[in-house]
C-alpha positions, 0 to 999 in steps of 0.5 A, a space after each residue: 439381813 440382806 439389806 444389811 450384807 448390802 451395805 457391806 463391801 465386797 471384799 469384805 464379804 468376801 473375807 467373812 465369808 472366805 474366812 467362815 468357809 476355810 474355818 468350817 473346813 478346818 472343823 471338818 478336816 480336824 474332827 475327820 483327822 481326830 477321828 482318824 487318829 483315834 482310829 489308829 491309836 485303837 488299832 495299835 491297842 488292838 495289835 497290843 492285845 492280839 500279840 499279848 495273847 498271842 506269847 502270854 496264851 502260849 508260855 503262862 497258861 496250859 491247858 489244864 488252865 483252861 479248863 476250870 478257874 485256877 486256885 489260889 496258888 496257881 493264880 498266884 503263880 500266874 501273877 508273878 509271870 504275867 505282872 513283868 510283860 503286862 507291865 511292860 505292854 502297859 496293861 492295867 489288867 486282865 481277864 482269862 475266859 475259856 471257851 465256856 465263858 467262865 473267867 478262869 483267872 483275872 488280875 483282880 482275883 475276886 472275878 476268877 469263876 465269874 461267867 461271861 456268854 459274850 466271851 463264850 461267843 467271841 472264842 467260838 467265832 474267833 473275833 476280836 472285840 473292843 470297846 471302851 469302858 469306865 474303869 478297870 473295875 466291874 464298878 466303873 472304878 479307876 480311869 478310862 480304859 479301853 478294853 480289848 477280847 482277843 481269842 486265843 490258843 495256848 498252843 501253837 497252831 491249836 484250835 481257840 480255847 479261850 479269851 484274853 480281855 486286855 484292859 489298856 488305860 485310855 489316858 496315854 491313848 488319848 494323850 497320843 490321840 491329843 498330840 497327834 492331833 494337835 499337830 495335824 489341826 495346827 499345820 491344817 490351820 496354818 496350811 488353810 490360813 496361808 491359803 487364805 491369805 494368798 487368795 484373800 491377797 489376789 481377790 484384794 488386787 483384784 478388786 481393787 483393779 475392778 474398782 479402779 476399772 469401775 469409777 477410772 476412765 482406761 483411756 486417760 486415767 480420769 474419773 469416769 462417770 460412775 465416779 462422777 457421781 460417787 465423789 460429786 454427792 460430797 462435794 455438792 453435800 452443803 451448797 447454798 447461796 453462799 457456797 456455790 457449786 458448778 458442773 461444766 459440761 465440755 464437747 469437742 467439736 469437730 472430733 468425729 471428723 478428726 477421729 475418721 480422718 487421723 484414725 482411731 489411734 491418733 484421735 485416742 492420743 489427742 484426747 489422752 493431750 486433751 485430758 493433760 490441758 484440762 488437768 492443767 486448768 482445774 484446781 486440785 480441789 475440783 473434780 475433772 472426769 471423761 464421760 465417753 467419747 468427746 465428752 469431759 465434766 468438770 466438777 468446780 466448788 466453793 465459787 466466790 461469785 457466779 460469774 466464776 464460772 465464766 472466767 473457768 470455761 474461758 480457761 478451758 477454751 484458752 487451753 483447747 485452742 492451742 494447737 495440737 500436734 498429731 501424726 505432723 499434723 497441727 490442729 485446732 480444736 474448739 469445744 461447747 461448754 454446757 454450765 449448770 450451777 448448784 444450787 440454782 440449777 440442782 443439788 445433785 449431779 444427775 441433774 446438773 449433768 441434764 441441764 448442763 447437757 441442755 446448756 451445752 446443746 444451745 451453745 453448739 446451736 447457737 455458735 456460742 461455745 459456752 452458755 449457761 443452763 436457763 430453764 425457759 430454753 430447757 425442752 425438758 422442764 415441766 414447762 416446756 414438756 407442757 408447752 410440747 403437749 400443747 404444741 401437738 395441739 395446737 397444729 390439731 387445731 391450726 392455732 398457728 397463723 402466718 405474718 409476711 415480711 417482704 423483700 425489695 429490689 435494692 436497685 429497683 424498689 420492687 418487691 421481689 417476693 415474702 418470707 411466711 413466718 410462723 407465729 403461735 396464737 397461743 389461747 393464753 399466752 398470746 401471740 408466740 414468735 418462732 424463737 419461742 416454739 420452732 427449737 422446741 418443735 424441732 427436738 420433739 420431733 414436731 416440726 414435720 407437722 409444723 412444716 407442712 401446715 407452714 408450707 400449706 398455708 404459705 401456698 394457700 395465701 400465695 394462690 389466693 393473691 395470684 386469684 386476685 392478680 398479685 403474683 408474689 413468690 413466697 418463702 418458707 424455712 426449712 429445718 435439718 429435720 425437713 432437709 435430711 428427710 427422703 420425703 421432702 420432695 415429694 411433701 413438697 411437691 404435693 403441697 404445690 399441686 393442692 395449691 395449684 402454683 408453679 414451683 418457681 412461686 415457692 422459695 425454700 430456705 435452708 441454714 448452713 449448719 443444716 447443709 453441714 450436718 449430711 451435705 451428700 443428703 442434703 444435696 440430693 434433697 435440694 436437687 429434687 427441689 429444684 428439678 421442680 423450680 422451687 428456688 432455693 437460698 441458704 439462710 444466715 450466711 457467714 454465721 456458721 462454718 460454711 465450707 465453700 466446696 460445698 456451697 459451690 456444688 449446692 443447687 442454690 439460686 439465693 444467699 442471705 447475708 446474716 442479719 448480725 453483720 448487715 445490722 453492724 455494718 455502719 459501727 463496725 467496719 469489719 461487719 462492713 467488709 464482711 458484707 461486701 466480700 459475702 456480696 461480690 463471693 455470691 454475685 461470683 458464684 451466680 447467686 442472688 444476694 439478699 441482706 436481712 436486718 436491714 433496719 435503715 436507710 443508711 443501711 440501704 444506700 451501702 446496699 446499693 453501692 454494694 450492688 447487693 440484690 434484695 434487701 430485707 428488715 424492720 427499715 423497710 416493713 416488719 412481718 405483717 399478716 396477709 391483710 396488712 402486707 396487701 394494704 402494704 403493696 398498695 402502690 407497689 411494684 410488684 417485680 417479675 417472679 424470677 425462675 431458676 437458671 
């Protein structure tokens, strides 16, 4: 029963059940009314029969009366005067009672002399009795009265010498009863249901306010979440191989920065314009809802080809590029635009919302700004969440080992130092690069352990080789996690004292999306490092969104020049341009500069005329393990380890 009351809505219970109260109030107000009627109509036969005793005792009846049942011919006489006023009080008939109970004259003359103790009591005590009987005769003959005993004097003022039973035919009665009733139950009924429609009219309204409340984001009127889910089962219900689906996931980047800048009002009016684009760019059939905060879902169906949705978000980026205009303000916004498609990546739209949350997360990773679901970068597929249990394991049983890849002097030749690159000798899936674990390892949580056995094991090998005579600065990377956390320092520091090393044999390398995310923090990490003559060097440059401000303030002694553009330096002349102004902006500001993905000699000769400082890549050696990099620098010069100014 509850499960069946379950299934049911809510305003519909609530006018089952409204409606079945208002009805057994209308029951029990009805039969309370009934009863009262009844009430009053016997009242009004009882003041009947006490004012018919109260003139008939007095005028028809002596005392002499009273004493013995009256004769043929004196009951006869009481006939003709008693018949006008009983019919006109429409009395069917009556019983005369002395005070010894004796019936000293009836209408029906056949009971004359008959005795009644009862009445015999009611003429001592003076009280009026009724009660309903089922004729006028002794034998339940006639129809329904209502009989009446009412003591009475025949003189005025004068002690009870008897009772008058008055029997009152109950049809009229009841028809009065009936009618009265009928009226009061009608306008009760008419009065309870108008109030019903009234309440059912406000509990409608309301509920349909609360529903709209319920699956409508208040902010821009679009579906909510909740909606999200209801209507997205029927649009997903049939997707196949032939009738594709798609959920793209959409975050505004930069908008908490906008939103503190501009104030909460203005950032509300920019996603109110932001929802009008997105409105603009969807098919009626498709489903667009806000999520909370900077976040919208658009729900796209019967898609001709999986690349569809590529040409969609490309429309959705188009449109949130335009500028908006806030407070005289013109701004620019961009958005990450995580993609699951259904049935590939699910059928349902929990886990489509999951894996475009992942999609969308590697995009703002990587800079991409639209990336479609791919389970094996997933951190939450069986697999991976595996491979996480194993990674735990694997730092446990120091399954890790370091491969080194040096850096050169562009101008000299001389090697300059090494970056420790992590890998994974993974027992059964072989030896596993960085890109394949350290993401991973970050969004656990792993990566402190993983940094600190890198670092330990980077000194380790930096100390073993100054034993032997080689002095090579060494070079770990570092992650957001690493650099946001107060302990860096002193993780740091302890690390250099186990290996007995100065501080300026060690480089730290940081990202510029890591700087970004706290710069204060990031800042004061940094500066500690440095009092200690850690050198420091900001990693991937140009490929993020630097703030100059900032890197100006920042303690660095080292930029690299992402590998992307040296690579293309020799196809693409804005890749070339880009690597020029990065080298004279860091040589500017003091810092050395070092470009990675050196992969050729040309390369290199662009470098030099560049007056670029270190050079790094495949051209000049891959990452080797610490046997083979000793073999490597046979014959090499090996540079002074520079210290910080």
């Amino acid at each position: 029963m509850r499960r069946l009351l379950a299934r049911v809505p809510l305003l519909a219970r609530f006018s089952l059940l409204s409606l079945l109260m208002v009805a057994l109030i209308g029951l029990a107000v009805g039969v309370a009314l009934h009863l009262r009627v009844e009430h009053r109509a016997v009242k009004e036969a009882e003041r009947l029969a006490v004012a018919l005793a109260g003139t008939t005792g007095r005028w028809a009846l002596t005392p002499q009366d009273m004493a013995v049942p009256v004769d043929a011919e004196r009951a006869s006489q009481l006939d003709a005067e008693l018949s006008q006023p009983l019919e006109d009080a429409g009395v069917a008939a009556v019983k005369v009672f002395n005070d010894a109970g004796t019936v000293i004259y009836a209408t029906d003359h056949e009971l004359i002399g008959e005795q009644d103790p009862e009445a015999a009591a009611l003429a001592k005590s003076g009280t009026v009795k009724r009660e309903m009987g089922r004729g006028t005769g002794d034998d339940g003959s006639g129809g329904r009265t209502l009989s009446v005993y009412v003591p009475f004097s025949t003189a005025v003022r004068g002690p009870t010498d008897g009772v008058l039973e008055v029997y009152l035919p109950y049809a009229p009665v009841a028809a009065a009863i009936t009618h009265d009733t009928r009226i009061l139950v009608g306008l009760l009924a008419l009065g309870l249901l108008v109030l019903w429609a009234v309440l059912y009219r406000i509990v409608a309204t309301a509920s349909r306010r609360l529903h709209r409340q319920a699956r409508e984001d208040h902010l821009t009127g679009l579906p909510n979440r909740t909606e999200l889910h209801a209507a997205g089962r029927a649009l997903l219900a049939g997707t196949s191989e032939d009738r594709l689906a798609a959920l793209l996931l959409i975050d505004l980047d930069r908008f908490k920065e906008i939103n503190d800048t501009l104030g909460h009002e203005q950032g509300d009016a920019l996603l109110r314009e932001v929802a009008d684009r997105l409105r603009g760019v969807v098919r009626p059939a498709d489903l667009l809802a806000r999520l909370g905060g900077d976040e919208f879902a658009i729900l796209v169906t019967d898609l001709p080809h999986r690349g569809a949705t590529a040409e969609v978000a490309d429309r959705i980026g188009t449109a949130l590029r335009r500028p908006f205009h806030l407070a005289g303000v013109a701004l620019e916004l961009d958005a990450s635009i995580g993609i699951a498609l259904a049935p590939d990546h699910g059928t349902d739209v929990a886990t489509l919302l999951q894996r475009a949350d992942v999609a969308m997360d590697g995009a703002k990773r990587g800079g991409a700004r639209i990336e479609t679901y791919d389970r094996s970068r997933d951190p939450y597929s069986p697999e991976r969440l595996q491979l996480v249990a194993e990674l735990r394991r694997a730092i446990e049983r120091e399954e890790f080992v370091l491969h080194f890849q040096p850096k050169i002097a562009v101008a000299t030749g001389e090697v300059t130092g090494a970056e420790a690159l992590v890998r994974w000798e993974h027992p059964t899936r072989g030896l596993l690069g960085p890109v394949e674990f350290v993401p991973l390892a970050e969004r656990t949580g792993v990566i402190g352990a993983l940094t600190r056995w890198v670092l330990d094991a980077a000194l380790a090998q930096c100390a073993a080789w100054r034993e032997e005579g080689l002095e090579l600065p060494v070079a770990v990377n570092l992650s957001g996690t690493d650099v946001l956390d107060a302990g860096l320092a002193d993780m740091v520091a302890d690390a250099l004292q186990r290996a007995g090393l100065p501080g300026h044999l060690l480089a730290c390398e940081i990202s510029e999306h890591t700087v970004l995310a706290d710069p204060r923090r990031a800042a004061d990490s940094l500066a500690r490092l440095r009092g200690m003559g850690v050198r420091l060097s900001l990693d991937d440059f140009g490929q993020g969104q630097s703030s100059l401000s900032y890197l100006k303030r920042l303690p660095l002694d080292e930029l690299k020049i992402d590998r992307s553009f040296v690579m293309g330096m020799e196809a693409d002349a804005s890749d070339a341009a880009i690597v020029r102004a990065t080298i004279d902006l860091g040589r500017g500001l003091g810092l050395r500069v070092v470009a990675e993905g050196v992969e050729s000699d040309e390369v290199l000769a662009d470098l030099a005329a560049l007056s670029c400082d270190i050079a790094q890549g495949f051209g000049l050696s891959r990452p080797l393990p610490a046997a083979e990099l000793e073999a490597w620098l046979l014959g090499r010069a090996i540079a002074p380890a520079a210290q910080p100014a």
